[in-house]
C-alpha positions as CSV (number, residue, x, y, z in Angstrom):
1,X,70.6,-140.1,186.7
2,X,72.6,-139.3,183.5
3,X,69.4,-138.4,181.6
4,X,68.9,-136.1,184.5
5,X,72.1,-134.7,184.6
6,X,71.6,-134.3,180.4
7,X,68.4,-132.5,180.5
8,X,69.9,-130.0,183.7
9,X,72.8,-128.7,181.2
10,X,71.8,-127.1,178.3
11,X,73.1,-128.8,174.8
12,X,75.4,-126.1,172.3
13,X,72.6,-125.4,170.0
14,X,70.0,-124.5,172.4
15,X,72.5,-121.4,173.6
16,X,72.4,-118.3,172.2
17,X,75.5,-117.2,169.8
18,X,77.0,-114.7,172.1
19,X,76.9,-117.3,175.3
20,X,78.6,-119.8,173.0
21,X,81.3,-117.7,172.5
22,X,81.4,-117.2,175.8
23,X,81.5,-121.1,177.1
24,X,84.5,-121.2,174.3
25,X,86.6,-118.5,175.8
26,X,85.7,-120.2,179.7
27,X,86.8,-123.8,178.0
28,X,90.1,-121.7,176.2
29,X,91.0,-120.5,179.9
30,X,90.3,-123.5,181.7
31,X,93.2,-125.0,179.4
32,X,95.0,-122.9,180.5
33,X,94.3,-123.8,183.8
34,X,95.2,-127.5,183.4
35,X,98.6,-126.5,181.6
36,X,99.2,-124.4,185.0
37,X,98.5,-127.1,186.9
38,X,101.0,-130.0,185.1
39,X,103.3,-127.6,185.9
40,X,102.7,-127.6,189.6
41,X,102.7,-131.2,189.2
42,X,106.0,-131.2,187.7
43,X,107.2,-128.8,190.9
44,X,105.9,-131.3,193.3
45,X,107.8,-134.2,191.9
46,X,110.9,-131.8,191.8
47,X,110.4,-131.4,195.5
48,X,110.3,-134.8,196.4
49,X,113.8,-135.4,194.4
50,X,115.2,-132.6,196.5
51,X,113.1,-134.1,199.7
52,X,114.3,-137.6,199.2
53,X,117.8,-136.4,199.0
54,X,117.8,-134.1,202.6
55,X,116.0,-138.2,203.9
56,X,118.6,-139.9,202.5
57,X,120.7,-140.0,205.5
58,X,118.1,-140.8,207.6
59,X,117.2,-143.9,205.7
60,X,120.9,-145.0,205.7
61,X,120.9,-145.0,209.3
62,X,117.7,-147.2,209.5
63,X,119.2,-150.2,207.3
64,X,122.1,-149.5,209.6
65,X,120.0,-150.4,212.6
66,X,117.8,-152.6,211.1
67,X,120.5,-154.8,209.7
68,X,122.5,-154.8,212.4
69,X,125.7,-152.8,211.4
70,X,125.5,-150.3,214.2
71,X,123.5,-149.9,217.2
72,X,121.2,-147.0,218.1
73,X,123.2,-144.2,220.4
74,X,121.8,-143.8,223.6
75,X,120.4,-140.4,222.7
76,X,118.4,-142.1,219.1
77,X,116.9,-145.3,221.4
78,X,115.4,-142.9,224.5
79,X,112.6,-140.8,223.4
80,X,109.7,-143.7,222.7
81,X,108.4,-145.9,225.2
82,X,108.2,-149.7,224.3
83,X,104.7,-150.5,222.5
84,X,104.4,-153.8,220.3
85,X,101.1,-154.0,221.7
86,X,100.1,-154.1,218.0
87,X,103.0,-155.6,216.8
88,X,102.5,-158.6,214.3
89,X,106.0,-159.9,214.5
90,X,107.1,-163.5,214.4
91,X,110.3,-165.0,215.2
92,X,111.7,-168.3,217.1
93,X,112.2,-167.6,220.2
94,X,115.7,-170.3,219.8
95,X,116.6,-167.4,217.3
96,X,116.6,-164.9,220.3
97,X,120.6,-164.4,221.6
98,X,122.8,-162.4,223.2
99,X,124.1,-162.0,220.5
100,X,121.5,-161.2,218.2
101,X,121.6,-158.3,215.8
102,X,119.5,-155.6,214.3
103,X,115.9,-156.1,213.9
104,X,115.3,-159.6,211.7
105,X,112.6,-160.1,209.6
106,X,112.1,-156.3,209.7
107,X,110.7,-156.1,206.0
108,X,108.8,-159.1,206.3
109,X,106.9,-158.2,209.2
110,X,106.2,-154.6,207.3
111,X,104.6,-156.4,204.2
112,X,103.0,-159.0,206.0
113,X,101.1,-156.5,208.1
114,X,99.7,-154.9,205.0
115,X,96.8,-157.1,204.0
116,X,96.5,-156.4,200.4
117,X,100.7,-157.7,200.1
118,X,100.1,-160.7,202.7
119,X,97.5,-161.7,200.1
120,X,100.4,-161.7,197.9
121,X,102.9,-163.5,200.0
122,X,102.7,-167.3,199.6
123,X,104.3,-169.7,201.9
124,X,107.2,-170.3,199.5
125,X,107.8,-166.9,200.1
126,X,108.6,-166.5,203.5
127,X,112.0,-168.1,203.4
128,X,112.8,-165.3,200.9
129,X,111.4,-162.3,202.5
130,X,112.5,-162.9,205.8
131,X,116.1,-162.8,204.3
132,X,114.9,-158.7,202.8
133,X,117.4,-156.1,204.3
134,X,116.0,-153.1,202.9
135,X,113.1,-151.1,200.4
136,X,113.7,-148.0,199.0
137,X,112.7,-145.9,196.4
138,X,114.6,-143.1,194.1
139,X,112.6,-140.0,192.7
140,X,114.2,-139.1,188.9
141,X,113.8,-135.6,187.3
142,X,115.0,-136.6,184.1
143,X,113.1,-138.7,183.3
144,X,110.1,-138.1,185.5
145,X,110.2,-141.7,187.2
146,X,110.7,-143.6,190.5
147,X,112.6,-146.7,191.2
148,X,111.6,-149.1,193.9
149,X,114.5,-151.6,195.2
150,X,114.6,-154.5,197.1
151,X,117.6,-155.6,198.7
152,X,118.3,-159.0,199.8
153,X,121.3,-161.2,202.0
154,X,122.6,-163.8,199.7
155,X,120.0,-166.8,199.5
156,X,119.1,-169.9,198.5
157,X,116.9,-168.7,195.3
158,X,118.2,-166.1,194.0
159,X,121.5,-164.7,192.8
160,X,120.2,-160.8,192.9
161,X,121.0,-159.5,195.5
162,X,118.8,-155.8,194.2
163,X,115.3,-156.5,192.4
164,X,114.0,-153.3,191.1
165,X,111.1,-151.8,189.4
166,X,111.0,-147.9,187.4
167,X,108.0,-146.3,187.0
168,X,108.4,-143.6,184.2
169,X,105.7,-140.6,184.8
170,X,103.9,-138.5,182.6
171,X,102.6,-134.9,183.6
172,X,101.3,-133.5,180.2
173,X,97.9,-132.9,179.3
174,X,96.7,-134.8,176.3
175,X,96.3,-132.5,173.2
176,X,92.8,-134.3,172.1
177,X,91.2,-134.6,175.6
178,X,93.5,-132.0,177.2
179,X,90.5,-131.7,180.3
180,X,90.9,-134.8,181.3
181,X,94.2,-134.4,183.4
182,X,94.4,-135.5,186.3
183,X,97.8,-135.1,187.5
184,X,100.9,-137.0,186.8
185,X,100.2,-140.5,185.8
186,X,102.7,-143.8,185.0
187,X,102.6,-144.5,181.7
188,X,105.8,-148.0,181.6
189,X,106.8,-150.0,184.1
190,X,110.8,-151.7,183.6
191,X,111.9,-154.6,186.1
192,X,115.1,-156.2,186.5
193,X,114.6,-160.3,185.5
194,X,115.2,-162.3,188.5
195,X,118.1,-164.5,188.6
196,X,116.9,-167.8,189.8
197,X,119.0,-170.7,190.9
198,X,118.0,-174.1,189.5
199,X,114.4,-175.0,190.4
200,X,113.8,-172.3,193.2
201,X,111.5,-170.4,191.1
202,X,108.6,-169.9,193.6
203,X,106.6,-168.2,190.8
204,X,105.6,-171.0,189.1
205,X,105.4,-174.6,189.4
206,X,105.3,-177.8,187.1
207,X,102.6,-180.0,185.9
208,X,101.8,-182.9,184.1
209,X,98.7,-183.4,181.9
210,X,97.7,-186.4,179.6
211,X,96.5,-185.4,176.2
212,X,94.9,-188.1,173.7
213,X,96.1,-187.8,170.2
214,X,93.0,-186.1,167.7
215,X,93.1,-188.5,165.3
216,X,94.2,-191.8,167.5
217,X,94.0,-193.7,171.0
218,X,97.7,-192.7,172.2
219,X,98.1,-190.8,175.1
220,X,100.6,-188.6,175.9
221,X,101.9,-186.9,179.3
222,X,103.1,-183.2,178.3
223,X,105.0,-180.9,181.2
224,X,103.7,-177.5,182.0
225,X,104.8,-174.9,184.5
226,X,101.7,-172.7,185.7
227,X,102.2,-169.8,187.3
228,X,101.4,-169.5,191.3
229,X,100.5,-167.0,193.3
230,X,103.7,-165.3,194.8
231,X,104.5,-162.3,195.9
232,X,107.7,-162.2,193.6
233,X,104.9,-162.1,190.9
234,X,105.3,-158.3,191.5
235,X,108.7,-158.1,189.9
236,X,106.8,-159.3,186.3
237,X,105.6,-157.4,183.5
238,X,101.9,-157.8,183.0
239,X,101.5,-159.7,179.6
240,X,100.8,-157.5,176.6
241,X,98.8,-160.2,174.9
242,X,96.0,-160.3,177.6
243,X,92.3,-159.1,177.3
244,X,93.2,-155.1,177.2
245,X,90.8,-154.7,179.9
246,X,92.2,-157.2,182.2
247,X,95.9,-155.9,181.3
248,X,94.4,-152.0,182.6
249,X,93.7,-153.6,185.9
250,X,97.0,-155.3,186.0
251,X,98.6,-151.9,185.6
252,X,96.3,-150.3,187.7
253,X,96.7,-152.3,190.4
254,X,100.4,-152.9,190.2
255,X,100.6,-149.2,189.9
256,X,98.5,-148.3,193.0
257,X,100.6,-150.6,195.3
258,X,104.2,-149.4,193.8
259,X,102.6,-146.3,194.9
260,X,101.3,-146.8,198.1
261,X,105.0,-148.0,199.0
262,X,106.9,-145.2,198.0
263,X,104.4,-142.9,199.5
264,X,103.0,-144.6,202.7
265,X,105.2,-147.6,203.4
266,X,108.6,-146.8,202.9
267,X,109.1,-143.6,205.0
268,X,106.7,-145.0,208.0
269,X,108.2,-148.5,208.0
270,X,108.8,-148.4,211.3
271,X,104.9,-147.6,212.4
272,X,103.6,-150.4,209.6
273,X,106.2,-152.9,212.1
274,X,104.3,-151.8,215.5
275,X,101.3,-151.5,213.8
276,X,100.3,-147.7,214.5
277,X,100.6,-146.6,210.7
278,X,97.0,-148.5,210.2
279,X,95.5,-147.2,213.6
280,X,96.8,-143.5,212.2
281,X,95.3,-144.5,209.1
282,X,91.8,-145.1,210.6
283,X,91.5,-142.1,212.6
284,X,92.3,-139.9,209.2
285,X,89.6,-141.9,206.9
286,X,91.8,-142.3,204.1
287,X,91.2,-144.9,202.0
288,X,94.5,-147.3,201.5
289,X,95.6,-149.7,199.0
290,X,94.9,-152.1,201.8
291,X,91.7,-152.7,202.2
292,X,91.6,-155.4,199.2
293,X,89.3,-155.3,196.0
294,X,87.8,-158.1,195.8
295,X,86.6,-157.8,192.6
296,X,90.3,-157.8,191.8
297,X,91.2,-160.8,193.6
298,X,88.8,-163.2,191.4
299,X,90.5,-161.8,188.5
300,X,94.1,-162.2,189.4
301,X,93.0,-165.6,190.2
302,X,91.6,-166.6,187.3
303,X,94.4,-165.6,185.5
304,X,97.1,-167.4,187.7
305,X,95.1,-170.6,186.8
306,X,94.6,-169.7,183.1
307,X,98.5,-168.9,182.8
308,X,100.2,-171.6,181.4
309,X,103.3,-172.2,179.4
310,X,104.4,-175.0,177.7
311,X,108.0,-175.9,179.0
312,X,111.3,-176.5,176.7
C-alpha cells in the first residue's frame, strides 16, 4: 500500500523548478493555516472556561441533591417520567428509609457503569467509592489546563477528603514538524499524593518471597509490596523509568479517560446513572473510551505483576 501511495505522489526532484516553488509557497500557507487554527483551539478552551463558569451553578445544585443537602422543588422533580429500566444501581434494600437522603452510591454507580473504569474498580474499592460525593472538573486559561477532583465523606482509608489530577495543555505547533498539529494536546499530568491511614492502601499489597543466598544454602524470606489493580491507581504518576513505549500508552490511556470524564461523564452523570448516556452513544456511532483495548489490558497487566518494590 505505501509503495503505492509512494509511486502515486511525485518525489521533489522529478518536479519541474517553477512547480517546486510553487508546492513551497502551498506548504508556507498551509503553516499558516495550522498557526490559524491553534488559535481557534485556544478560543475553544477559552469558551469552555467561560461555559464551565455559566454551569457552575447547575453543578452545585446536583451535589446538593445528590448528597442530600436539599431536596428537588416540586417544579425541578416533575418534568421526567421514572425510567431505571437501564439502571445498574445497587444498594441494600435494609439501607432503604424513610429517612434516607439524596441519591447514595451516586458516583459509584456512574463509574461502575462505564466498562473501561469497572475494569479498573477492584473489590477493595467499593467500600471507597461508594463513600464518592462528587466529580468535577475546572477549565484554566492561564495555564491552559484542566483539574479533575474527587470528593469524598470522611472514611476509613483515607484522610483526603479531595484527590485531584491537572492536566497542563499545549496548543502550539512544533517549530520542526509544525504539520503535524493536531489540536491541543496534554503534555504533564500533577496529582495530589493520597493520604493513606495505616495499612488501607488498596493499591498495593504485601508479599513474602524466599531467596537462597548466591554463594551459600541459607534462605531468606524478604517482604515486598506489589502493586494491585485498583482503580485509585488512577491518582499515580506513570513511572518515568519504564520502557518509553509502554510509558506513551500509560499517558495515552490515562489521558483519554481524564478526557472522556471531563467531556462525556461529568456533565451527563445523570444519564451514565440510568444508563441512557450509552444507548445515546450507540445511536450517534461515536466511538467511546469504553469499549476496552484489549491490547491495553495485557499490558497494564503485565506491569501490575512486574511492579514490585522492595519495602523499608
Amino acid at each position: 500500500m505505501i509503495e503505492h501511495l509512494l509511486k502515486e505522489h511525485p518525489r521533489p526532484q522529478m518536479l519541474s523548478v517553477p512547480v517546486r516553488r510553487r508546492v513551497r509557497a502551498l506548504k508556507q500557507l498551509q503553516t499558516k493555516f495550522v498557526e490559524s487554527e491553534a488559535k481557534f483551539f485556544r478560543e475553544v478552551h477559552l469558551l469552555e472556561c467561560k461555559f464551565e463558569n455559566k454551569a457552575f451553578p447547575l453543578m452545585e445544585r446536583r451535589k446538593e441533591i445528590i448528597s442530600g443537602l436539599s431536596e428537588p422543588t416540586e417544579e425541578e422533580a416533575s418534568k421526567f417520567p421514572d425510567d431505571i429500566s437501564m439502571l445498574a444501581w445497587e444498594i441494600d434494600p435494609k439501607e432503604i428509609t424513610p429517612d434516607l437522603k439524596g441519591i447514595p452510591y451516586f458516583w459509584y454507580t456512574v463509574l461502575r457503569s462505564i466498562p473501561v473504569m469497572a475494569d479498573m474498580i477492584s473489590p477493595v474499592d467499593e467500600p471507597i467509592l461508594k463513600c464518592l460525593t462528587d466529580i468535577r472538573s475546572n477549565v484554566t486559561m492561564d495555564p491552559m489546563s484542566f483539574r479533575l477532583e474527587f470528593e469524598f465523606l470522611p472514611n476509613d482509608y483515607f484522610k483526603n477528603k479531595i484527590l485531584y489530577k491537572n492536566y497542563f495543555l499545549k496548543c502550539e505547533p512544533n517549530a520542526d514538524s509544525p504539520f503535524e498539529f493536531d489540536g491541543s494536546e496534554i503534555y504533564k499530568c500533577e496529582t495530589g499524593k493520597i493520604d493513606w491511614k495505616p495499612g488501607k492502601n488498596v493499591t498495593i499489597k504485601t508479599v513474602m518471597k524466599k531467596q537462597r543466598h548466591r554463594t551459600g544454602s541459607n534462605i531468606r524470606t524478604v517482604t515486598k509490596t506489589v502493586q494491585v489493580r485498583s482503580f485509585f491507581n488512577f491518582f499515580n504518576i506513570p513511572r518515568e523509568d519504564a520502557e518509553e513505549d509502554a510509558l506513551d500508552k500509560g499517558h495515552a490511556y490515562d489521558y483519554e479517560i481524564a478526557t472522556y470524564l471531563r467531556e462525556r461523564v461529568i456533565p451527563r452523570a445523570v444519564l451514565y446513572f440510568t444508563g441512557e448516556a450509552f444507548a445515546e452513544e450507540s445511536d450517534s456511532g461515536e466511538e467511546a473510551v469504553y469499549e476496552t483495548d484489549k491490547d491495553h489490558d495485557v499490558e497494564e497487566e503485565k506491569s501490575a505483576s512486574d511492579s514490585e518494590l522492595e519495602s523499608e
